[in-house]
C-alpha positions in Angstrom: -2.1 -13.7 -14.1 0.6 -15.9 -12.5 2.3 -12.7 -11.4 -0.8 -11.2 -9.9 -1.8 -14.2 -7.8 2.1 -13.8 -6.6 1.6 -10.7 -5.9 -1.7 -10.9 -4.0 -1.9 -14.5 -2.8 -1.2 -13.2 0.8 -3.7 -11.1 0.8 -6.1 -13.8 -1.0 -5.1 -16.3 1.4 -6.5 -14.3 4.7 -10.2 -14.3 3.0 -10.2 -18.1 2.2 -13.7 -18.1 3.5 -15.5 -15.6 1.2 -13.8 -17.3 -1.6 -14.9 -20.9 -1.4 -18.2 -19.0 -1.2 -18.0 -17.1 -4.0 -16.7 -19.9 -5.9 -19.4 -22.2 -4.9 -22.3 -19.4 -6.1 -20.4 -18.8 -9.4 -20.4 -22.6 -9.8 -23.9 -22.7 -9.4 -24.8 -19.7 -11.8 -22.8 -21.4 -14.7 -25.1 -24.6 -13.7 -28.5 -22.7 -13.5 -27.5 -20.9 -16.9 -26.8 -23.9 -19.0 -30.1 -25.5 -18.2 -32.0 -22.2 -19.0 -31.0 -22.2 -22.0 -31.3 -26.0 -23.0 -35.2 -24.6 -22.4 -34.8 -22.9 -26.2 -34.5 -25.9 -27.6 -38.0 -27.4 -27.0 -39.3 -23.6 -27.4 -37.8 -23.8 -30.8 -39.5 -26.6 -31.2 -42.4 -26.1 -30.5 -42.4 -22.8 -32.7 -41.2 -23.3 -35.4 -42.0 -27.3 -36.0 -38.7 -28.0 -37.4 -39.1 -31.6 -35.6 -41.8 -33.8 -36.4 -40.9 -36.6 -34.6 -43.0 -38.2 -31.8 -40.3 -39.4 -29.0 -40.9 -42.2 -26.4 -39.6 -42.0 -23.0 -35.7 -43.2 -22.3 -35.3 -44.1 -18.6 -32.4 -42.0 -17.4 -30.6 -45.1 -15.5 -29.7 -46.2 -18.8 -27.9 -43.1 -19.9 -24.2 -43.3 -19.7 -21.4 -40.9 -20.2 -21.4 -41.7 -24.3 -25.2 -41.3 -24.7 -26.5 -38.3 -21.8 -26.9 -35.9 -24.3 -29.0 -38.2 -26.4 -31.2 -39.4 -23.7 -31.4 -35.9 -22.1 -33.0 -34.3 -25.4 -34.6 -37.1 -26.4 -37.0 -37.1 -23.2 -36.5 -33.5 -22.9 -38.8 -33.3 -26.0 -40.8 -36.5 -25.1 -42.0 -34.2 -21.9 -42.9 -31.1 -23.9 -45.0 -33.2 -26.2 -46.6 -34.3 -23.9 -47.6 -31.2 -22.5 -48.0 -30.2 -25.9 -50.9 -33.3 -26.1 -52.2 -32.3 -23.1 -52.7 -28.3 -23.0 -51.8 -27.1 -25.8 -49.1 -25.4 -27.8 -49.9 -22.0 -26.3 -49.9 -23.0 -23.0 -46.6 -25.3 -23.1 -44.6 -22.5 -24.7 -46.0 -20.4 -21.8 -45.1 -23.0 -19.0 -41.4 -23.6 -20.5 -41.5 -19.6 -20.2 -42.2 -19.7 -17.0 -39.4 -22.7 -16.1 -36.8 -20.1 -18.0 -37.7 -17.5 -15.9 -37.0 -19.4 -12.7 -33.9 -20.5 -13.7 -32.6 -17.2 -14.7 -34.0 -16.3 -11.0 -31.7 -18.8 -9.6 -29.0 -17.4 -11.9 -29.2 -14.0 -11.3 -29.4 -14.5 -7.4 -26.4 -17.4 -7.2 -24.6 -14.7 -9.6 -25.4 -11.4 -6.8 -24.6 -13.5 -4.5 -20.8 -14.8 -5.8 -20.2 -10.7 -6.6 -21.3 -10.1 -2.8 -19.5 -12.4 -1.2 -16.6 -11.0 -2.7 -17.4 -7.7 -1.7 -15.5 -8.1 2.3 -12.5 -9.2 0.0 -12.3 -6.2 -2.4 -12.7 -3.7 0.3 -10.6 -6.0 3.0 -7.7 -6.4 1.0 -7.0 -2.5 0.2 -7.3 -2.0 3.5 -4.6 -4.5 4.5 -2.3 -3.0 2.0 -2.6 0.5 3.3 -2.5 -0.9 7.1 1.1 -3.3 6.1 2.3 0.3 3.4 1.9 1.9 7.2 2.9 -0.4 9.9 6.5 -1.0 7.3 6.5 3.1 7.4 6.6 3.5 11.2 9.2 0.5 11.4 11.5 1.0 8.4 14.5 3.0 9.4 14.9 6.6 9.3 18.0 6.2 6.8 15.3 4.6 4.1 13.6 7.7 4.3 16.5 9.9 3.8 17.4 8.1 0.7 13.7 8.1 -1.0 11.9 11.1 -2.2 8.7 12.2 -0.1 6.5 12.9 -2.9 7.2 9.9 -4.2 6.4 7.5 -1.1 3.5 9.4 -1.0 2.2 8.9 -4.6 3.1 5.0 -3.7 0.9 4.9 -0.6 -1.8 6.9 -2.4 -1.9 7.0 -5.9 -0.7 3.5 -6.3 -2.6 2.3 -3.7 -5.7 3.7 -5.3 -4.7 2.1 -8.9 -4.2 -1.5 -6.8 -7.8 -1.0 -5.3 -9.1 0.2 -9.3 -7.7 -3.2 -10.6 -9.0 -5.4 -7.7 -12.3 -4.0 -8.0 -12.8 -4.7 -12.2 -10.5 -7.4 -11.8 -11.4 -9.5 -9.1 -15.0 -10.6 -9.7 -13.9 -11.5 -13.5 -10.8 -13.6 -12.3 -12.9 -15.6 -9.9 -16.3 -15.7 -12.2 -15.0 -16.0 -15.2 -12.6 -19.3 -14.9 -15.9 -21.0 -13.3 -18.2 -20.1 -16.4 -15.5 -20.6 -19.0 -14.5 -24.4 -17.5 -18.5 -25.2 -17.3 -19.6 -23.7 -20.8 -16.8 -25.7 -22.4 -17.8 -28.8 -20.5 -21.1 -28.0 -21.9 -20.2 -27.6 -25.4 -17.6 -30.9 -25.1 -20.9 -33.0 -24.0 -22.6 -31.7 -27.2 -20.0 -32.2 -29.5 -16.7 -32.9 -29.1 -15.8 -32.3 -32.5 -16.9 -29.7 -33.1 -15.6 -28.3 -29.6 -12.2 -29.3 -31.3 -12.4 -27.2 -34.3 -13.8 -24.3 -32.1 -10.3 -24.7 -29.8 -8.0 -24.6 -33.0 -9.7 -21.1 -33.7 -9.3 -20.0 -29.8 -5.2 -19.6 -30.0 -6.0 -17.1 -32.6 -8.0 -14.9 -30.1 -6.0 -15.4 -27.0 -2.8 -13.6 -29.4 -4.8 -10.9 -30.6 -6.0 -10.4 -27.0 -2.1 -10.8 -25.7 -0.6 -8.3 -28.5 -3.2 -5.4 -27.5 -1.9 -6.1 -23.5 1.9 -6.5 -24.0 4.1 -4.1 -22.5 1.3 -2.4 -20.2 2.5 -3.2 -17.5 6.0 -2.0 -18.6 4.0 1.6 -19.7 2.4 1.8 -16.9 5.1 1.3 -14.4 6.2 4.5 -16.3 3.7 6.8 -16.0 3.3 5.9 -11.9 6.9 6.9 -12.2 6.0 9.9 -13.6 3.3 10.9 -11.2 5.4 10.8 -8.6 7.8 12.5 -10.1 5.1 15.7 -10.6 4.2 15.1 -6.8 7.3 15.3 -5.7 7.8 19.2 -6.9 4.5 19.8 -5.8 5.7 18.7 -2.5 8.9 20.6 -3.2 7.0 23.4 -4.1 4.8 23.7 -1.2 7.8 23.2 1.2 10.0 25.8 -0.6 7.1 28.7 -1.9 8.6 31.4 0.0 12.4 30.7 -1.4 10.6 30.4 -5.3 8.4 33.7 -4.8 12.5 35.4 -3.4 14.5 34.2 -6.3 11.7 35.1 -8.7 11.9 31.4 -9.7 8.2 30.8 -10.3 8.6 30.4 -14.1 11.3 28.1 -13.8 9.7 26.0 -11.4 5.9 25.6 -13.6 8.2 25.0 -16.7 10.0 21.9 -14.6 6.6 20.9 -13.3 5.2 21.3 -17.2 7.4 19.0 -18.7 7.2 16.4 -15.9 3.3 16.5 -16.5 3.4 16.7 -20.1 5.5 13.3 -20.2 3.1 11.9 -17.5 0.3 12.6 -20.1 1.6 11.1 -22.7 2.5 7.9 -21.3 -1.1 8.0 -20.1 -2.6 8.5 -23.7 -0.4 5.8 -24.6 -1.8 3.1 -21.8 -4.9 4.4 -22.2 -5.3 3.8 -25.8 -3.4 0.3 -25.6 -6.8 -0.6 -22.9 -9.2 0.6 -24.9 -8.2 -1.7 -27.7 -9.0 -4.4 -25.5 -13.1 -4.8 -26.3 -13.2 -4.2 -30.0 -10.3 -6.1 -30.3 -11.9 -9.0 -28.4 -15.3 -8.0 -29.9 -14.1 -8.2 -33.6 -11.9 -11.5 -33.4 -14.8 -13.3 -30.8 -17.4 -12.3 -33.7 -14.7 -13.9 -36.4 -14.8 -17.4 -34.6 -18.5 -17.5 -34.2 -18.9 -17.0 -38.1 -15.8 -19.5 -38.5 -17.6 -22.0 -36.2 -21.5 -21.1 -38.0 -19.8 -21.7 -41.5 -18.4 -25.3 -39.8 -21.2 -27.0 -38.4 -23.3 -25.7 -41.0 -21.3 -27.6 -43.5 -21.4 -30.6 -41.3 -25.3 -30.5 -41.1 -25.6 -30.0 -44.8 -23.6 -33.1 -45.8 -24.7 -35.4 -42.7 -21.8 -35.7 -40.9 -22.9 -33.8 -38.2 -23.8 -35.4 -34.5 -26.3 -32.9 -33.5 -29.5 -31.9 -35.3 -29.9 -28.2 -36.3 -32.1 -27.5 -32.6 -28.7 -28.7 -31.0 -26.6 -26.8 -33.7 -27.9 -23.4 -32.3 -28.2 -24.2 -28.9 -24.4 -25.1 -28.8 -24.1 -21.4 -30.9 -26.1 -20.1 -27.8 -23.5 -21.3 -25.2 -20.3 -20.8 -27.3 -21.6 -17.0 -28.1 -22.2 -17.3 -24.0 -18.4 -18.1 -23.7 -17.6 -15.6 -25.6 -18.5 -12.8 -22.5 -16.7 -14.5 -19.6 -13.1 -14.7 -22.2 -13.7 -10.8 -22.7 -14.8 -9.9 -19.6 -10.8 -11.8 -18.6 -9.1 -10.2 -20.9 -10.5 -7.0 -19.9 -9.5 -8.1 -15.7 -5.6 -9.2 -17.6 -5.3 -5.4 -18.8 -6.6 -4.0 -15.3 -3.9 -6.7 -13.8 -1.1 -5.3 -15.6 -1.9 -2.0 -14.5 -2.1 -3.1 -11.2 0.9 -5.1 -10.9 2.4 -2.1 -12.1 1.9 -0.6 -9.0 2.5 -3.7 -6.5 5.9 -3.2 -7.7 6.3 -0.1 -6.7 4.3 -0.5 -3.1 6.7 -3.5 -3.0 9.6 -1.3 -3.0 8.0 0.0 0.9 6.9 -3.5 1.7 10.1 -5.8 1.0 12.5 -2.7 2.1 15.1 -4.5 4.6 14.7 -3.1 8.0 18.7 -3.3 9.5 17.0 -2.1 12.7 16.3 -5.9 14.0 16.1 -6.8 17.9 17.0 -10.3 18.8 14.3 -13.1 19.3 14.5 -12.7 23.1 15.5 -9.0 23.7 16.7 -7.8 27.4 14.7 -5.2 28.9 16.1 -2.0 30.8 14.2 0.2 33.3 16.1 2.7 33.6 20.0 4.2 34.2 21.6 3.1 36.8 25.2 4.2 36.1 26.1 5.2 32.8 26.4 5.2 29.2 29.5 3.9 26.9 30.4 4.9 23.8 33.7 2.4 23.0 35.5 2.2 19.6 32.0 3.2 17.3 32.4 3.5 13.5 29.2 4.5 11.2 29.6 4.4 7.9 26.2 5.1 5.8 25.2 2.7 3.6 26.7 3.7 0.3 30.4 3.9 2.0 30.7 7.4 3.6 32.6 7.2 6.9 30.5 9.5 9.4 31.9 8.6 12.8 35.5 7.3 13.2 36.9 5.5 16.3 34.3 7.1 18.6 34.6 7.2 22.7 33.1 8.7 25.1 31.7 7.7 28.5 28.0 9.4 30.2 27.7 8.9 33.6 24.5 9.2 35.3 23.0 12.6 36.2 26.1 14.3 34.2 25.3 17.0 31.2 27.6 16.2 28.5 28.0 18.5 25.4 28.8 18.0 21.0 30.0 20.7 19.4 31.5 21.0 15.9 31.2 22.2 12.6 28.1 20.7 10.7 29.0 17.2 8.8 31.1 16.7 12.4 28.7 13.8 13.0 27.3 15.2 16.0 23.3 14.6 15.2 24.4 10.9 13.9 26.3 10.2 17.1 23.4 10.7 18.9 21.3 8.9 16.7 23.1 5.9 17.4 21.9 5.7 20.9 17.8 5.9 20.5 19.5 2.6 17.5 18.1 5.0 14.5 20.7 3.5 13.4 22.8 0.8 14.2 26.6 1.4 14.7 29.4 -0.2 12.0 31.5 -1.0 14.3 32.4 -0.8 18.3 29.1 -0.6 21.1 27.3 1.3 22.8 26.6 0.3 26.2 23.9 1.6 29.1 25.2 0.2 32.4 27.0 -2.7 30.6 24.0 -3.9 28.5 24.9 -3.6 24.6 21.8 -1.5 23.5 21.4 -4.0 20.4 20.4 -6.7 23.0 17.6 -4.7 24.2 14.3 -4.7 23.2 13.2 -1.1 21.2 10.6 -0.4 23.6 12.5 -0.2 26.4 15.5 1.3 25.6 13.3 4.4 23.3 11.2 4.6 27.1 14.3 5.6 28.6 15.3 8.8 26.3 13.3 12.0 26.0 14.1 13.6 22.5 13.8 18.0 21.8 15.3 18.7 18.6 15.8 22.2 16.4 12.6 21.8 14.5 9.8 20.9 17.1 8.2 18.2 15.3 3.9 18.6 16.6 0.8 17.0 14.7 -2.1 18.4 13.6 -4.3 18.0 17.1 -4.8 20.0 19.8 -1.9 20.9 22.5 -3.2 18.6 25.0 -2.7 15.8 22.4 0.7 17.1 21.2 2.0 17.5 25.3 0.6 13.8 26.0 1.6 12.5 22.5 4.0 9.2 24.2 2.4 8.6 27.8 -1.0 7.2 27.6 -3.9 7.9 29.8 -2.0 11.7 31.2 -4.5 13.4 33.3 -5.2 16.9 32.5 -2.9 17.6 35.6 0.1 16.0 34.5 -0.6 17.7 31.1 -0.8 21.5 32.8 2.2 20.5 35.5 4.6 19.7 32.8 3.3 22.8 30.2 3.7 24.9 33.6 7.9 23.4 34.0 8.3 24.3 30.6 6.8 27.9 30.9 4.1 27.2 28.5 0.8 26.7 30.6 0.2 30.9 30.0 0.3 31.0 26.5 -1.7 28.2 26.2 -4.3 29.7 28.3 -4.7 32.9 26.1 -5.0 31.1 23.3 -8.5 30.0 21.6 -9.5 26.8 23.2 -7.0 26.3 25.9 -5.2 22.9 25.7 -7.9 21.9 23.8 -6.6 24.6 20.4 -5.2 22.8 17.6 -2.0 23.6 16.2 -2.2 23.2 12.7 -0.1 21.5 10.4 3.0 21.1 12.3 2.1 23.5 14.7 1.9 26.3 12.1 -0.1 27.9 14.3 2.0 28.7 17.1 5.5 30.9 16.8 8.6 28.9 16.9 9.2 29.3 20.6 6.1 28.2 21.5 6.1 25.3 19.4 9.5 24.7 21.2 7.9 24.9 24.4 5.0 22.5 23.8 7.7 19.7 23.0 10.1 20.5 26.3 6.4 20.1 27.9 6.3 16.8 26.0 9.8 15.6 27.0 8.4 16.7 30.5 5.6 14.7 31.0 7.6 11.7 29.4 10.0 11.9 32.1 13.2 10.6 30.6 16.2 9.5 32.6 18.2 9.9 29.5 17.9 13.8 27.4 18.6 14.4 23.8 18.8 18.0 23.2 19.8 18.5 19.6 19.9 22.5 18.8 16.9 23.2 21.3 17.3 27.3 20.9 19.3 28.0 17.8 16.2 29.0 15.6 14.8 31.3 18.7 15.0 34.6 19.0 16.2 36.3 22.1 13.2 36.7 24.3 12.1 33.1 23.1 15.5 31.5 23.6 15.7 32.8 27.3 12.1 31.4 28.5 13.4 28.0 26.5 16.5 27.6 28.3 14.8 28.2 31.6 12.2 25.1 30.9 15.8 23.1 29.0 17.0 23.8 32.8 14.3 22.5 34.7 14.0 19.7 32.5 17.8 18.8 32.7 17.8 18.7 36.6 18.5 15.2 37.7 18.7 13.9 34.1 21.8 12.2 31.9 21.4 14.6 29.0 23.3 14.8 26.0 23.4 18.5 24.4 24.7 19.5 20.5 24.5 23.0 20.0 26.2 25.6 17.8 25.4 28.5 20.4 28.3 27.6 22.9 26.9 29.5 25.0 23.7 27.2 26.2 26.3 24.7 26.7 29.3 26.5 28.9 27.9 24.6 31.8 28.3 21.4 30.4 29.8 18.5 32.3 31.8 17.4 30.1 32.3 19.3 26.1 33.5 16.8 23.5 34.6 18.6 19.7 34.0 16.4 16.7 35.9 17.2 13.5 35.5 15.0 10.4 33.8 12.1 12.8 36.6 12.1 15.3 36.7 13.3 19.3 39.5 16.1 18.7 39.4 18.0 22.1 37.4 16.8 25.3 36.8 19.0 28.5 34.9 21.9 30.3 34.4 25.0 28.8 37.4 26.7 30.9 39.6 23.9 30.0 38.8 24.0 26.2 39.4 27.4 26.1 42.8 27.3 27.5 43.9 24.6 24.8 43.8 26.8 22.2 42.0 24.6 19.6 38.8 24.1 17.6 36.8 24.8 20.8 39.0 28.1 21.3 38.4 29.0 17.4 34.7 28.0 17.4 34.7 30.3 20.6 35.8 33.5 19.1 34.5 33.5 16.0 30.8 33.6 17.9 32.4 36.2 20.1 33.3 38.2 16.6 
């Protein structure tokens, strides 16, 4: 329990409010229980006669600490024989009724009212833990990502989320509630008898192992099997994203055997947790019952010899409230075993939240509004984080309004170099510089403003192509929206199709042929207005008729902009400024496209093999 408070005490710690409230109510529902059933015992009484005695008032200022259970049932059954003198055994038995029932009303209502008060909690703190899982998500680095399997951070923002909400919600209200009720019953049953209380808590160390030897190593099994679920959602994932390579190579029975032995060792694991939970209430049930009997057989034996401080009346009312104990101690170990599965997953959500994010800005970032003169590449190393040298002794200078272009074999580090600038990730070694400002000394914001980003896989949302073209200004009027679709020869297919700007594209534009999902991201570099371009492979999955009406919008969008241009088709990039080849992570050659060509180099042999 230690580690779940650990876990959640955040969390707890934002709904300070509800709890004191529900703490309060619970308190008061152990209260109002007790006295209803210190009502049996002048019920019992009264029908069955097992007391004769006639009692005489005890004022209640003399009562003390030593003595409060004596006076209290002492005048307890002075008052209900006097109603019994008065109306009548009938009608006493039917006014105590009456008292029980309104203190179980009290009960029932301070106990509705503990659970919904905790009710803003429950559903409060899931939803924090999703909004934190996706707020770390958007800020962790894209290197995290390329290092973790998608199906598996999905099955930890979904599956393990859901298995965090499943143990908060049987958990919870038993982990609050049940501390209360357990504290006051065995105050209660102290103030009757110590001694016997004693005995009782010799017996208890019994249950709490049998209880502790059913919940051992859940957590460990069911860390497991979350394992294992994301394990089978990541080849479903894999499945989804690959189908038309499976259904090629004929592969579909290799793939459903690899997904059939994943799920089969996902089942068993789950029989196995599942069984170990189940244990928990007969397990409880059984050894609970085995104490009562202990504990009858006890105070039996003390009342038959006369050593006992409490009459037989007292003897079963104190039965009453330990066999009431008896709930709340299940009802916890039940919340331990929902715990363990629960902490289970923490952990693993954990691995999202307490990921480092490398990608700090300083406490008092500079801001940049744009390029004034150019940027600097000087002396840059990148090394990935488990050692591999990607960029080696990089420098290059941008100026301003200049079209500079990569080009080299893949693994060159030409899409990392680039990367580097937007700070995706932050250089080992050297600077990078926009009109002397070190980019790391800006703020994120402001630096990401300032470059306009169209990439070989145009990356669009599920929403509609208005949505998509005004995905990073806010507030774009329908105007600038068609202006920029128009610059990027879009605004006519978008017209012909269903709904105008207002069709959706499907799930990452699945809707729309690659050249027009192209198109819709040039319009949304457009309407961004970038004074800094990152084109990385705009047209190399196009075809021919696509790839022209690209280029054409790539033109008009590189007018009066730094851009920075990898491609593998030299031919979108003979116009270049300035052509740098990368081989291994190093600048080998550097020039225009007439000048590389007369070197005789990579550039020459990259050159001629696309002219083969």
């Amino acid at each position: 329990m230690k580690n779940f408070y650990q876990a959640m005490g955040p969390y707890f710690a934002r709904y300070k409010k509800f709890i004191a409230g529900t703490f309060l109510l619970n308190v008061a529902a152990a209260i109002f229980n007790v006295f209803s059933f210190s009502i049996l015992l002048p019920i019992l009484q009264i029908l069955f006669k097992v007391d004769t005695e006639r009692y005489s008032f005890i004022p209640w200022e003399t009562a003390s600490v030593n003595n409060f259970v004596d006076v209290a049932k002492n005048n307890g059954y002075y008052y209900s024989q006097l109603l019994i003198d008065e109306h009548g055994p009938a009608t006493t038995l039917l006014l105590l009724g009456v008292l029980l029932a309104i203190l179980t009303f009290f009960k029932t209502a301070t106990y509705f009212g503990g659970s919904a008060m905790l009710m803003p909690l429950r559903t409060g703190i899931i939803r924090d833990i999703r909004e934190d899982i996706y707020r770390k998500i958007i800020g962790l680095p894209l290197s995290f990502f390329s290092e973790e399997r998608k199906g598996d951070i999905l099955t930890r923002v979904s599956t393990d989320v859901n298995e965090v909400d499943a143990s908060i919600n049987s958990s919870l209200d038993m982990i609050i509630k049940n501390p209360i009720f357990i504290l006051i019953y065995l105050g209660t049953l102290i103030i009757i008898s110590w001694q016997l209380t004693l005995f009782t808590l010799l017996v208890v160390p019994v249950l709490a192992w049998g209880i502790g030897s059913v919940g051992k190593k859940l957590k460990a099994k069911s860390l497991q099997m979350q394992e294992k679920l994301s394990d089978s959602m990541s080849q479903i994932e894999e499945t989804l994203g690959g189908l038309r390579i499976i259904k090629a190579f004929i592969a579909e029975k290799k793939m459903l055997s690899r997904f059939i032995k994943v799920n089969n060792e996902y089942r068993n694991i789950a029989n196995r947790v599942a069984i170990r939970q189940s244990a928990a209430h007969p397990v409880s049930e059984f050894l609970g019952t085995t104490m009562i009997v202990i504990v009858l057989w006890f105070g039996g034996w003390l009342i038959f010899t006369g050593n006992s401080t409490i009459d037989a009346n007292l003897f079963i009312y104190y039965l009453v409230i330990l066999y009431t104990t008896l709930q709340p101690i299940k009802d916890l170990s039940k919340a331990t075993y929902a715990m363990q599965k629960g902490l289970a997953s923490m952990e693993r959500i954990n691995k999202i939240l307490d990921a480092e994010n490398n990608i700090r800005e300083m406490e008092h970032p500079q801001t940049i509004e744009s390029l004034q003169h150019e940027i600097c590449i000087q002396n840059v190393d990148f090394c990935y984080s488990e050692g591999r040298t990607v960029l080696n002794n990089v420098n290059l200078t941008i100026p301003k309004g200049k079209t500079i272009a990569l080009v080299g074999q893949s693994g060159s580090g030409k899409s990392t170099l680039v990367d580097l600038i937007p700070r995706y990730h932050d250089v080992s070694k050297g600077s990078i510089c926009i009109d002397g400002k070190d980019i790391r000394n800006l703020s994120l914001k402001s630096l990401r403003s300032l470059i306009g980003n169209v990439n070989q896989e145009a990356i669009l949302f599920n929403d509609t192509i208005f949505n998509n073209i005004a995905f990073g200004v806010d507030h774009a009027t329908q105007e600038q929206v068609e202006a920029a679709a128009r610059i990027a020869n879009a605004h006519d297919f978008i017209m012909e199709s269903e709904h105008g700007y207002q069709t959706n594209v499907g799930d990452r534009g699945c809707r729309l042929s690659g050249g027009q999902r192209q198109r819709i991201s040039i319009a949304r570099a457009i309407l961004k207005n970038p004074p800094i371009l990152i084109l990385d492979e705009a047209t190399s999955a196009l075809d021919t008729e696509s790839e022209r009406l690209v280029q054409e919008a790539l033109e008009r969008l590189m007018k009066s902009r730094t851009t920075i241009a990898i491609a593998h088709r030299l031919s979108t990039i003979k116009n270049a400024d300035v052509i740098y080849v990368l081989h291994e992570g190093r600048i080998v050659e550097q020039g225009t496209h007439d000048h590389l060509l007369q070197l005789g180099g990579y550039y020459k042999r990259l050159h001629d093999m696309q002219q083969l």
